[in-house]
C-alpha positions in Angstrom: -18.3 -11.4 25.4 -16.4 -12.1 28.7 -14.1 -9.3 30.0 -10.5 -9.6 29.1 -7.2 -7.4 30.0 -7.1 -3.8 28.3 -4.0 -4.4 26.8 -5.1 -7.4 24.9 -8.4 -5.6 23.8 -6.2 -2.8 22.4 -4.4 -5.3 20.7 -7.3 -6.9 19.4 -8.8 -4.0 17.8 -5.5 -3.2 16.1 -4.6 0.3 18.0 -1.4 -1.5 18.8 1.0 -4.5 19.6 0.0 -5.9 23.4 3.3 -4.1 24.3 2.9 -0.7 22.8 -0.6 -0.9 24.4 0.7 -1.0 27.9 2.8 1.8 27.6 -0.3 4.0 26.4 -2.3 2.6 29.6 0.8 3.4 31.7 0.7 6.7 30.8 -3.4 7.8 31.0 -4.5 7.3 27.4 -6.7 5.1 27.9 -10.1 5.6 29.7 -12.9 3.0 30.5 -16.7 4.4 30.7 -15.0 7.7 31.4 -12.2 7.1 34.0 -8.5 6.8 33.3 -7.2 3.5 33.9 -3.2 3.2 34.5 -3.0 -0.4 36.1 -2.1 -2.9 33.9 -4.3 -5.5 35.4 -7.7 -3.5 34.4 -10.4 -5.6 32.4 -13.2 -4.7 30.3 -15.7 -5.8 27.8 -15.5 -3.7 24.8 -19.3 -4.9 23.7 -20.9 -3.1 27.1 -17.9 -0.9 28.5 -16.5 2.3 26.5 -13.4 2.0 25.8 -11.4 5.0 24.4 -8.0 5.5 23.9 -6.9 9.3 23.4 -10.1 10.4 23.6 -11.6 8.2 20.8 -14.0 5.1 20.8 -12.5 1.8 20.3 -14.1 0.4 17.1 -15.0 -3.3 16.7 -12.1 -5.9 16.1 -12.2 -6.7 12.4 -13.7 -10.5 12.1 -10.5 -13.2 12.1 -9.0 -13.6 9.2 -6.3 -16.7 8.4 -4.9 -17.1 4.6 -2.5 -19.6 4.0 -0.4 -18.1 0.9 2.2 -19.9 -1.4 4.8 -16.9 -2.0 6.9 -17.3 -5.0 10.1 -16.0 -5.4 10.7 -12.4 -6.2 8.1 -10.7 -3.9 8.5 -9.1 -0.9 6.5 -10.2 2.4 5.9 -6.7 3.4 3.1 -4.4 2.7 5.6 -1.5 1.2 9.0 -2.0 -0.9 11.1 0.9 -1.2 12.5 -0.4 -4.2 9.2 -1.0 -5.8 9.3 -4.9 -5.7 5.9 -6.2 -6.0 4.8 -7.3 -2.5 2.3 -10.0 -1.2 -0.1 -7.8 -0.5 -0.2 -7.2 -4.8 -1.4 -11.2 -4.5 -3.9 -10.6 -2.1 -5.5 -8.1 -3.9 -9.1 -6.6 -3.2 -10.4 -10.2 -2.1 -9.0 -9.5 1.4 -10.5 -6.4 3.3 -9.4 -7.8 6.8 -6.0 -5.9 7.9 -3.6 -9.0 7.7 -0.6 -9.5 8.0 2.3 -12.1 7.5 3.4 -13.7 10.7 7.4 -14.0 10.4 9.7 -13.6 7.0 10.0 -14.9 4.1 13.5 -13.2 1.8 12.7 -12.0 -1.6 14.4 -14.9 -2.8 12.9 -17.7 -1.5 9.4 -19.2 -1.6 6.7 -21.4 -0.1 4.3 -21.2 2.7 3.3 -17.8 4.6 0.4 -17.0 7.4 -1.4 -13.9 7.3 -3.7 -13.3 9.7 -5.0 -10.3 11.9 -4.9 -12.7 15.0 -2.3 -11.0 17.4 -2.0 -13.3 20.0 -1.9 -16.4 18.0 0.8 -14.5 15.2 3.2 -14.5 18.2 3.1 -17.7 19.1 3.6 -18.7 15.5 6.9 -16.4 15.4 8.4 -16.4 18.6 11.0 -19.4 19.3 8.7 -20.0 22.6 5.4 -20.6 21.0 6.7 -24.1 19.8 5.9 -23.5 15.9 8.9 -25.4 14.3 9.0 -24.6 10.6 10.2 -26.6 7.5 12.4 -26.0 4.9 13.9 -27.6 1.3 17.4 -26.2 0.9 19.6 -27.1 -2.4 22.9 -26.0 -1.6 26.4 -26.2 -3.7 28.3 -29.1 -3.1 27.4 -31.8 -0.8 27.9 -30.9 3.0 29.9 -34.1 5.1 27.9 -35.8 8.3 29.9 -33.3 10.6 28.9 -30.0 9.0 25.6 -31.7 9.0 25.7 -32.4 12.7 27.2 -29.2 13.6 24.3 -27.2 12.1 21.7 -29.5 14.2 23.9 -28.6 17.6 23.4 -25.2 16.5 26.0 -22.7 15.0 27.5 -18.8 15.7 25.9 -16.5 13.4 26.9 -13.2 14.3 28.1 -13.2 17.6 24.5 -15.9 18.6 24.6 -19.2 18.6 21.4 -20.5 16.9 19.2 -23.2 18.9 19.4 -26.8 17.9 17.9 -27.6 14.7 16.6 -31.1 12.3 19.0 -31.2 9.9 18.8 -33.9 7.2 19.9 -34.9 3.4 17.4 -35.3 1.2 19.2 -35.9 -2.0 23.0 -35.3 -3.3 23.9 -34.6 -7.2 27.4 -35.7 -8.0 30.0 -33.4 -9.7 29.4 -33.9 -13.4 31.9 -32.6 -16.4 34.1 -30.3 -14.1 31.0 -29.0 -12.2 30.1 -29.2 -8.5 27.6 -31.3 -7.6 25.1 -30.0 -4.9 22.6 -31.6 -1.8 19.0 -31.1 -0.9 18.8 -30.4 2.6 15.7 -30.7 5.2 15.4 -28.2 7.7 13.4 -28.0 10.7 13.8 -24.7 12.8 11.7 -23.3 16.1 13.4 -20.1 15.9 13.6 -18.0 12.5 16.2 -14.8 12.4 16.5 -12.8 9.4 18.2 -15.3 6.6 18.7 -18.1 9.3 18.8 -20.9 6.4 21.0 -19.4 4.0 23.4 -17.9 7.1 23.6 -21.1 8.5 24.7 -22.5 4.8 27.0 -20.2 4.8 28.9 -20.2 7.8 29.7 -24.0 7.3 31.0 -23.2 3.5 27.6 -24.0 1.3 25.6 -21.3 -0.5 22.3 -21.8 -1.0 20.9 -21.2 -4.3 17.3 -22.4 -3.5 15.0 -22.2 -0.4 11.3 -23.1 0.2 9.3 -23.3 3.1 7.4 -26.2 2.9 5.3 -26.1 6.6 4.5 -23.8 9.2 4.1 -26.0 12.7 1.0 -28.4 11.0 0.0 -26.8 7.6 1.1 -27.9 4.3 -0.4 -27.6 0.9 1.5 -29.2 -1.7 -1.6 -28.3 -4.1 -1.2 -24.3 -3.9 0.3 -23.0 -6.8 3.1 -19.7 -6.5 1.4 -17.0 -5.9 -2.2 -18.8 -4.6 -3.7 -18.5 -1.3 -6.6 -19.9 0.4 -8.2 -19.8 4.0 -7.7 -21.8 6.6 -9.7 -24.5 7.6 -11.3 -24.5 11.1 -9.3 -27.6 12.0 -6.1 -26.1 10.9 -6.6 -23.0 13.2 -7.1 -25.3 16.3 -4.0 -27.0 15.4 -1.9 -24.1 15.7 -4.0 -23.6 18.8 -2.7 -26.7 20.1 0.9 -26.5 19.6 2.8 -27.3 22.6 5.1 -24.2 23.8 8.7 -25.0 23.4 11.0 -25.8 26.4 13.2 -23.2 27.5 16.9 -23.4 26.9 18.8 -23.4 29.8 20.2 -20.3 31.1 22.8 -19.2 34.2 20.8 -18.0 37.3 20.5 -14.4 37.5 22.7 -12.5 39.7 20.7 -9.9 42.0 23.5 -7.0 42.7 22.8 -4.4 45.1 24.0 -0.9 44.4 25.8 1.2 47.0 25.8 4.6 46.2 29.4 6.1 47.1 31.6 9.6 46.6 34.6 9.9 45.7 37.7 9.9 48.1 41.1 10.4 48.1 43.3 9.2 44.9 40.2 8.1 43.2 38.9 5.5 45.7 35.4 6.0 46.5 33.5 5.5 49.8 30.0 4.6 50.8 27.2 7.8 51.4 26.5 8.1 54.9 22.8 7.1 56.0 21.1 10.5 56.1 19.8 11.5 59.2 17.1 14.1 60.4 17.9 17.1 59.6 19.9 16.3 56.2 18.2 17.6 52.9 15.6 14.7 51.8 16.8 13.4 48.0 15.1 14.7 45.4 12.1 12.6 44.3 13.0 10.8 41.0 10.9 10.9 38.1 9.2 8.0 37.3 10.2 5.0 35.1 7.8 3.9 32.3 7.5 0.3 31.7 9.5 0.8 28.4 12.4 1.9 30.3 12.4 -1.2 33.0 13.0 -3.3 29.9 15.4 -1.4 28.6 13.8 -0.3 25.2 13.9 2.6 23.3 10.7 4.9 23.2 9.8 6.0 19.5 7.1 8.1 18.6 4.2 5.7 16.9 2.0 6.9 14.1 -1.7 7.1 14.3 -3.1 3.8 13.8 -4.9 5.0 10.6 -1.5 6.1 9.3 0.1 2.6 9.9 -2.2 0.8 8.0 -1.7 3.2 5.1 -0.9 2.1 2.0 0.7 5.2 0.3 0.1 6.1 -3.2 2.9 4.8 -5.2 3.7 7.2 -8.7 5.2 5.6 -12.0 9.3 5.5 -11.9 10.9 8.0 -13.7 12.6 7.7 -17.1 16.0 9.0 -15.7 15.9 6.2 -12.6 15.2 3.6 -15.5 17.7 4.7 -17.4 20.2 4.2 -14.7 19.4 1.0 -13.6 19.9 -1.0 -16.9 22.5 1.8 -18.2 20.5 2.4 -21.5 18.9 5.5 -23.1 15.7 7.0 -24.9 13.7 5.0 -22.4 9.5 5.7 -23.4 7.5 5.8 -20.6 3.6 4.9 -20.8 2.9 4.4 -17.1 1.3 7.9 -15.8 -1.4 8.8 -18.3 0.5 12.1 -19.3 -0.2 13.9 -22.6 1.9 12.5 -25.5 2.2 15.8 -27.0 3.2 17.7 -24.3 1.8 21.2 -22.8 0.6 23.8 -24.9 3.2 26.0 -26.3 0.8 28.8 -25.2 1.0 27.2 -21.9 5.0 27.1 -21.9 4.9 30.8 -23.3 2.6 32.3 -20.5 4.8 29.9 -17.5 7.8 31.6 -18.7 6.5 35.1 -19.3 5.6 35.1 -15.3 8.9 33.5 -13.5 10.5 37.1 -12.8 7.8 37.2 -10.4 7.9 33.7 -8.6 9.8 35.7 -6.1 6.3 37.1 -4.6 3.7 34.9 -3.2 1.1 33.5 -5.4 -2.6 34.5 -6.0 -4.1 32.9 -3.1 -7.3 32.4 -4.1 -6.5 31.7 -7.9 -8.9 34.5 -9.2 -7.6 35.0 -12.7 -7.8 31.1 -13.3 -11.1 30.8 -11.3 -12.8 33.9 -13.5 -11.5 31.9 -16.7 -13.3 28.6 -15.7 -16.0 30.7 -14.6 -16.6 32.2 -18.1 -15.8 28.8 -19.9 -18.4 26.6 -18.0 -21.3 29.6 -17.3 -20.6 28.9 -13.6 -19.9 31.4 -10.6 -16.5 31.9 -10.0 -17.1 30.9 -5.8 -18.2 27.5 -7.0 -14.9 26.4 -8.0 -12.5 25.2 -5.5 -8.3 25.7 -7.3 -5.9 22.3 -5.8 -2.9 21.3 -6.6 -4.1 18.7 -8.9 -6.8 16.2 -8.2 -4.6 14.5 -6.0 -5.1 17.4 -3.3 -8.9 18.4 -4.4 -9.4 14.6 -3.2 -7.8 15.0 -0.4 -9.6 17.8 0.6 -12.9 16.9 -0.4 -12.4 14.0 2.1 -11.2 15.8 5.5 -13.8 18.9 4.8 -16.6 15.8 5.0 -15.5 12.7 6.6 -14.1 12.6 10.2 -12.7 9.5 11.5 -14.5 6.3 11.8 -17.2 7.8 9.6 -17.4 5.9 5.8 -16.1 6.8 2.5 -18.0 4.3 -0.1 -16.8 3.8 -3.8 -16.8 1.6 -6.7 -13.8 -1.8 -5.7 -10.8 -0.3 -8.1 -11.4 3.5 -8.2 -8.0 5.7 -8.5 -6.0 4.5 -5.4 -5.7 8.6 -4.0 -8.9 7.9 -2.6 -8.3 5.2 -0.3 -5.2 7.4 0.9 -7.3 10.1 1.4 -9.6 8.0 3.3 -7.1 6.7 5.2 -5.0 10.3 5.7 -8.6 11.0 7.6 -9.2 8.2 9.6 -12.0 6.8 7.9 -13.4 3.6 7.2 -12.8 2.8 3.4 -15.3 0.9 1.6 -15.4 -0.8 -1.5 -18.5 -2.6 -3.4 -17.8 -4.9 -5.7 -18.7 -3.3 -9.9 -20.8 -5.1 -12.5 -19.2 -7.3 -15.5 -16.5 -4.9 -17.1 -15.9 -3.0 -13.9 -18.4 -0.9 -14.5 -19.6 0.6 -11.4 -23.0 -0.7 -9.4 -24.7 2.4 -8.7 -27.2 0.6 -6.9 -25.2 -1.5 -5.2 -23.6 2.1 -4.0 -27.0 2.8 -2.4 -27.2 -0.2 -0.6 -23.9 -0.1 0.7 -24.9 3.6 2.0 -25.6 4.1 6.0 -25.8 6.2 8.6 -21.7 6.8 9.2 -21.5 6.9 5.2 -20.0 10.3 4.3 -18.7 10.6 0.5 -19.4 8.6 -2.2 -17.0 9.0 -4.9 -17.1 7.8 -8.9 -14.1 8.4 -11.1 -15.7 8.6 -14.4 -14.4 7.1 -16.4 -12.1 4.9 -13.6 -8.4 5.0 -13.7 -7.2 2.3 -14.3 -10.1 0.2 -15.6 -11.3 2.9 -18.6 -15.1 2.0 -17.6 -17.8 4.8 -16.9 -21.3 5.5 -15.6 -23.6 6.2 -17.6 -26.0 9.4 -17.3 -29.2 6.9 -16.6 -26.7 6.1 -13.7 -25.9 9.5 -12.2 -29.4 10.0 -12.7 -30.3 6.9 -10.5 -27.2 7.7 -7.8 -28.5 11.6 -7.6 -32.2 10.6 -6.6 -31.5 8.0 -4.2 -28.2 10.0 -2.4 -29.5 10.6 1.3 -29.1 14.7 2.4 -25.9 14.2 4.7 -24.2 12.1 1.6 -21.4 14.5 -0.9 -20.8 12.5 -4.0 -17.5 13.1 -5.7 -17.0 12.8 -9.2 -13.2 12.6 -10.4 -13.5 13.6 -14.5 -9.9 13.8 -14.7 -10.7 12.0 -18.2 -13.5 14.3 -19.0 -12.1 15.9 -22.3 -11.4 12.5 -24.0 -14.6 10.5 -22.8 -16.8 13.2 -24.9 -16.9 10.1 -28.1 -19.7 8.2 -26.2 -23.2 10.0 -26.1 -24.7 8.6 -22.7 -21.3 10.1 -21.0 -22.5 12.5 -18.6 -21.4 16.4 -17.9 -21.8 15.9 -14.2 -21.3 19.7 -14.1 -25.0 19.6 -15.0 -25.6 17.9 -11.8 -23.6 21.1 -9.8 -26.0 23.4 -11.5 -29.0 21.0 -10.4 -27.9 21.7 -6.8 -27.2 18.1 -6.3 -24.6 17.5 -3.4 -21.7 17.4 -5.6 -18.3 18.0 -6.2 -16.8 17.7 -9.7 -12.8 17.6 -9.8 -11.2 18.3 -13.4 -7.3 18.8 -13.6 -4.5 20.5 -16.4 -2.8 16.8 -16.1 -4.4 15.2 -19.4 -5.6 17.5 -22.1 -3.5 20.1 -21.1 -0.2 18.8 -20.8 0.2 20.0 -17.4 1.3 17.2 -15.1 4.4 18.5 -14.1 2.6 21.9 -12.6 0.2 20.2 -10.3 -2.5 21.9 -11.0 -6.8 21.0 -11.0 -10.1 22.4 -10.2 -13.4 21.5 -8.3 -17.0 22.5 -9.0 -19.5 22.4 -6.1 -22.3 24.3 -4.3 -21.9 27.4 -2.9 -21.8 26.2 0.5 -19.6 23.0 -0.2 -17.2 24.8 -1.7 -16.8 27.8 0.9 -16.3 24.7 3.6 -13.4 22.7 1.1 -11.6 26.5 1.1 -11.1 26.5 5.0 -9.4 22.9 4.2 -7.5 24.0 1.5 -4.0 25.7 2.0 -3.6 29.0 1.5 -0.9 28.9 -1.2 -1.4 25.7 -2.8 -1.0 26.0 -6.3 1.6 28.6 -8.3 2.2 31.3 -10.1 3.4 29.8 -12.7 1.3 27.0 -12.5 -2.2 29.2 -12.7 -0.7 31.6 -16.1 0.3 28.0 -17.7 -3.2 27.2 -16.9 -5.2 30.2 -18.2 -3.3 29.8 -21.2 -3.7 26.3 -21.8 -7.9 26.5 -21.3 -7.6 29.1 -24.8 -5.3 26.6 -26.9 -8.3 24.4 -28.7 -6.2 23.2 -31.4 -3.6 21.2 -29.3 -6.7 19.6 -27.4 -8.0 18.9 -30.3 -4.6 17.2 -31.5 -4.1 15.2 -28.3 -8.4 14.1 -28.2 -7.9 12.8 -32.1 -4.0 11.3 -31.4 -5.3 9.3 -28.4 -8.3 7.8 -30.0 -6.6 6.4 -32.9 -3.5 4.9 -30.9 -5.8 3.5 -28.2 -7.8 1.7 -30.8 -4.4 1.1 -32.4 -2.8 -0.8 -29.1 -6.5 -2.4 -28.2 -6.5 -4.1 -31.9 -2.4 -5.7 -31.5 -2.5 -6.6 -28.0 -5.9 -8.5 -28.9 -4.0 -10.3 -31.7 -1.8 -11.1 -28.9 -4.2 -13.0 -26.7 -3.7 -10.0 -23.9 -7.3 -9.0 -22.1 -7.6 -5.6 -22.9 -10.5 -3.4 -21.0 -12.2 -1.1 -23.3 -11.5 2.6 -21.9 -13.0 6.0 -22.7 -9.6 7.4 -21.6 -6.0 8.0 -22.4 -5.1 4.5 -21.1 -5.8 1.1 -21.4 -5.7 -1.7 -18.8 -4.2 -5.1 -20.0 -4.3 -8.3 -18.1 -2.6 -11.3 -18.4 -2.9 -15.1 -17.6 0.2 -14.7 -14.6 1.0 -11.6 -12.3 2.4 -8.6 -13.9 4.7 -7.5 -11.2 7.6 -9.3 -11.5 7.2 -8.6 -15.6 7.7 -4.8 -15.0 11.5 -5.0 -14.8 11.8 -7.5 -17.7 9.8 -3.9 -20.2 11.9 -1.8 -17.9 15.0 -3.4 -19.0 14.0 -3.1 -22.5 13.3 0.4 -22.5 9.6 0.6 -21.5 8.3 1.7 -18.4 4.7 0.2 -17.6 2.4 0.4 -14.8 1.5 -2.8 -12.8 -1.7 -2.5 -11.2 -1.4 -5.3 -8.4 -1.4 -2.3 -5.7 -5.0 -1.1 -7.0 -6.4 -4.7 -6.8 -6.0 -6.0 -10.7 -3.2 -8.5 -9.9 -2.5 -9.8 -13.1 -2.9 -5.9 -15.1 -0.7 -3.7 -16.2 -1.6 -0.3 -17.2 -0.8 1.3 -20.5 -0.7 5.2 -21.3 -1.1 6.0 -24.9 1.8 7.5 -26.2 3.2 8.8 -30.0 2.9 5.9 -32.6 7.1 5.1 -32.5 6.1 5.0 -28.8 3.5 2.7 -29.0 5.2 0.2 -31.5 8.5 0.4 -28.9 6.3 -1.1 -26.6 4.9 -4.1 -29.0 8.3 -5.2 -29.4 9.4 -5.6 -25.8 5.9 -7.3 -25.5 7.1 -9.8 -28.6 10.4 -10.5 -27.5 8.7 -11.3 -23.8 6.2 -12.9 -25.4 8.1 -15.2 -27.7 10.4 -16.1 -24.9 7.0 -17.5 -23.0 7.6 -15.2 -20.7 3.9 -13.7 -20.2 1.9 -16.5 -19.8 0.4 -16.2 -23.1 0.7 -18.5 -27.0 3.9 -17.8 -27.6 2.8 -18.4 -31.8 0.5 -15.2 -31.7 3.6 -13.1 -31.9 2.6 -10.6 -35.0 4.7 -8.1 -36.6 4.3 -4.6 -35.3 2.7 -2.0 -37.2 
């Protein structure tokens, strides 16, 4: 590899854009084979010289990565949506690993052709007005514009306060008014700039809404033949075409005027007078403080998040009931999206919480021991071997920093609970996913192949959230005895309590008391009823659990959250009532959705994941509406799955009837004819 600028390496290895990457060598951060480099002319080679920046190695650029992607309408081109709309990255799914990402806009409303890549320097070109990538677009519009609007939007048109640079602007097709109705055009347009809305604000601002928009090329790529929602790679041909693209000619602009400053005082009435030269003898100005380069182009310096944190996906919980209810203004709305426990807490559980909240006004227990001596006597193992978190959620999280530092590898199963890759990510570390066997059913020796020298956590929810699948003990067995020394597996039984049915589940609590490098994670979420309390529990080593309490914050679960708990462990009859209620309505919702045509996973826990022939995402609104709330799983890589909690029976058959009515309407991409009645 041939040296190239520092600023475009940076850029390369996705620390950050080619200008945020001069300001950090600008101000020291960066070193090369040990010396600071502050001149933005530096080269290196990143494959012989090391290159850190703040003090950490510069890892490999990812391998280039260009997907050509059909969006359809209603989905966001972004990787996040504060409202929860489901986003391209939901398409993508798990079969891109590279961190892509779209090159320009496309609006929620509109479709057609989007770039992703991971290519920095070519995804500017593409977007900026001076790379010369013109970009093509259908546009039906109401009513039927007249040659002069026409010609008027190719000149180019104000759009707040800018005037837009000249455009192709051509009719494709008119519709005439019909029975007191407007008729309405098809428009061509061909644009080499492309501000936020351009099209439709354009439309606008010559009296002509648009009411459909598609992008139909980007510079030289088309692909009439992708369906919504497909994407594909690009071809090597395609790439150099882009390559080749001619940079646009700049627009004419006045000359610059160079004005020289005088610095003057003030004089009499207000006029002002130049500062005398200073001669020797007068006090020397004080020296100024340097500028950065940020500040010579007149931006505005923001504080940037570690890399690792930008290309974090965060964990995204089910909506709540109230916000649903809101929304559509209705009431009673069921909600089967979190996995919760149909029946509630325990009422010995409630009784203890409230006997102990005259006392929330003291800190709590620290280290938990009450709950910890409880577990301790209920699973014969020492009380320091279990680790107290605020839910599995934050025994994950802590499991990962006590172990993995950044860079270093956390390998799991492709589809594992989604806190894991935040975790991963929280840490810095490289996230790895191997691919399961038929029925996602994870490859435990596939997970020792993948295993290496930077690998520092394995993890196995068992059984997975959201697919219902498990490992077998014949697997543990296999993982255990082939798990190098410097390797902690994690094993999330969140699900523990209701996979017990199937004999070759495993207890991997046996595996703690073998002294395999373990850690076991259990929660009060599920059988207990406890969601709302935040409150779970690890099993490990001696040794691995001393190093996860250093981790762990000091006061991280409650007071009331720890007597709810101790309570709930003595309350076998409602566990028993919740094991035997979710059994029967799991098999119950398994049996009508299969009458139903709907591809439903076989689970071992209080869940089920459904998938159907067409993307769930923009479904989720259509249940919402009706009164259900569901869980689309595009964001954990099953594109086309919703997930389904197990609920009461009037629950469950609430749901089947917002699935028939979608269903009947053809809605869900399923025979509209297998529509059953519920019950």
């Amino acid at each position: 590899m041939t040296a190239e600028r520092l600023q475009k390496i940076l850029a390369a290895a996705g620390v950050a854009s080619r200008r945020a990457a001069e300001e950090m060598i600008l101000e020291g951060r960066v070193t090369v084979n040990g010396q600071v480099v502050t001149e933005l002319g530096t080269k290196a080679d990143p494959a012989v010289d090391h290159v850190k920046v703040d003090g950490k190695r510069l890892r490999a650029a990812a391998a280039l990565r260009y997907i050509l992607m059909n969006k359809p309408r209603g989905v966001v081109v972004t990787r996040d949506d504060p409202q929860r709309r489901p986003t391209v990255y939901v398409l993508l799914g798990t079969r891109v690993s590279e961190p892509v990402v779209p090159v320009g806009r496309l609006d929620f409303d509109s479709e057609g052709l989007i770039l992703l890549t991971n290519d920095g320097p070519l995804a500017y070109r593409i977007a900026h007005p001076s790379g010369g990538c013109r970009k093509e677009y259908e546009v039906k519009v109401s009513g039927v514009p007249t040659p002069a609007k026409i010609a008027k939007l190719a000149r180019g048109i104000l759009i707040d306060g800018v005037r837009t640079h000249p455009a192709t602007v051509e009719l494709i097709d008119t519709t005439p008014e019909k029975n007191g109705v407007g008729g309405n055009a098809w428009l061509r347009v061909i644009l080499g700039e492309g501000r936020s809305r351009q099209v439709r604000k354009m439309m606008e601002a010559v009296g002509h809404k648009v009411s459909k928009l598609r992008r139909v090329a980007i510079g030289p790529l088309r692909d009439k033949s992708l369906r919504p929602g497909g994407f594909r790679d690009l071809v090597p041909a395609e790439v150099e075409a882009l390559r080749a693209l001619e940079p646009a000619p700049k627009r004419t602009a006045k000359p610059a005027v160079r004005l020289t400053h005088v610095k003057a005082k003030a004089g009499p009435a207000g006029r002002t007078r130049p500062e005398p030269a200073r001669g020797p003898g007068r006090r020397p100005e004080r020296p100024r403080r340097p500028i950065s380069a940020a500040r010579r182009r007149g931006e505005e310096l923001k504080p940037s998040p570690r890399p690792s944190v930008q290309r974090l996906a965060p964990y995204v919980p089910g909506r709540p009931i109230e916000d649903v209810e809101r929304e559509f203004g209705i009431a009673g709305v069921v909600k089967l999206a979190s996995n919760e426990n149909p029946l509630g807490p325990s009422p010995k559980a409630v009784a203890a919480a409230l006997a102990v909240t005259p006392s929330v006004h003291l800190y709590p227990d620290g280290s938990a021991t009450f709950l910890r001596r409880a577990l301790s006597e209920r699973h014969s193992i020492p009380a320091e071997q279990i680790v107290i978190g605020s839910g599995s959620c934050e025994l994950i999280d802590i499991c990962t920093r006590t172990f993995v530092d950044p860079g270093e590898e956390v390998v799991v199963p492709a589809g594992i609970f989604r806190m894991f890759p935040v975790a991963a990510g929280r840490a810095g570390a490289t996230f790895v996913e191997v691919p399961t066997q038929p029925g996602y059913v994870p490859d435990v020796d596939a997970l020792l192949r993948r295993i290496g020298p930077a690998t520092k956590l394995v993890a196995l929810a068992n059984p997975n959230n959201p697919t219902g699948a498990y490992a077998a003990r014949r697997d543990l067995d296999r993982l255990f005895a082939g798990l190098p020394g410097h390797v902690v597996a994690v094993v999330d039984e969140a699900y523990f309590e209701f996979a017990r049915e199937r004999a070759d589940y495993p207890d991997a609590l046996d595996d703690v008391r073998a002294g395999h490098n373990v850690v076991v994670l259990r929660t009060f979420s599920k059988i207990y009823g406890l969601a709302g309390l935040r409150i779970g529990y690890a099993f490990a080593a001696p040794e691995i659990a001393a190093a996860m309490n250093k981790v762990r914050e000091p006061f991280n679960t409650t007071t009331v959250a720890q007597a709810a708990a101790i309570a709930a462990l003595s309350d076998e009859e409602h566990c028993e009532k919740t094991i035997t209620l979710v059994r029967e309505e799991r098999a119950f919702l398994a049996r009508e959705l299969g009458k139903r045509g709907a591809a439903v996973s076989p689970s071992l826990g209080n869940f089920l994941l459904v998938e159907l022939p067409i993307p769930f995402g923009p479904l989720e609104p259509e249940f919402a509406r009706r009164g259900v709330i569901l869980r689309p799983m595009g964001g954990w890589g099953f594109p086309l799955a919703f997930r389904l909690s197990v609920g009461l029976h009037h629950e469950n058959l609430r749901f089947l009837s917002a699935f028939d009515e979608l269903l009947g309407a053809g809605r869900l991409g399923l025979d509209a004819g297998a529509v059953v009645a519920a019950g």
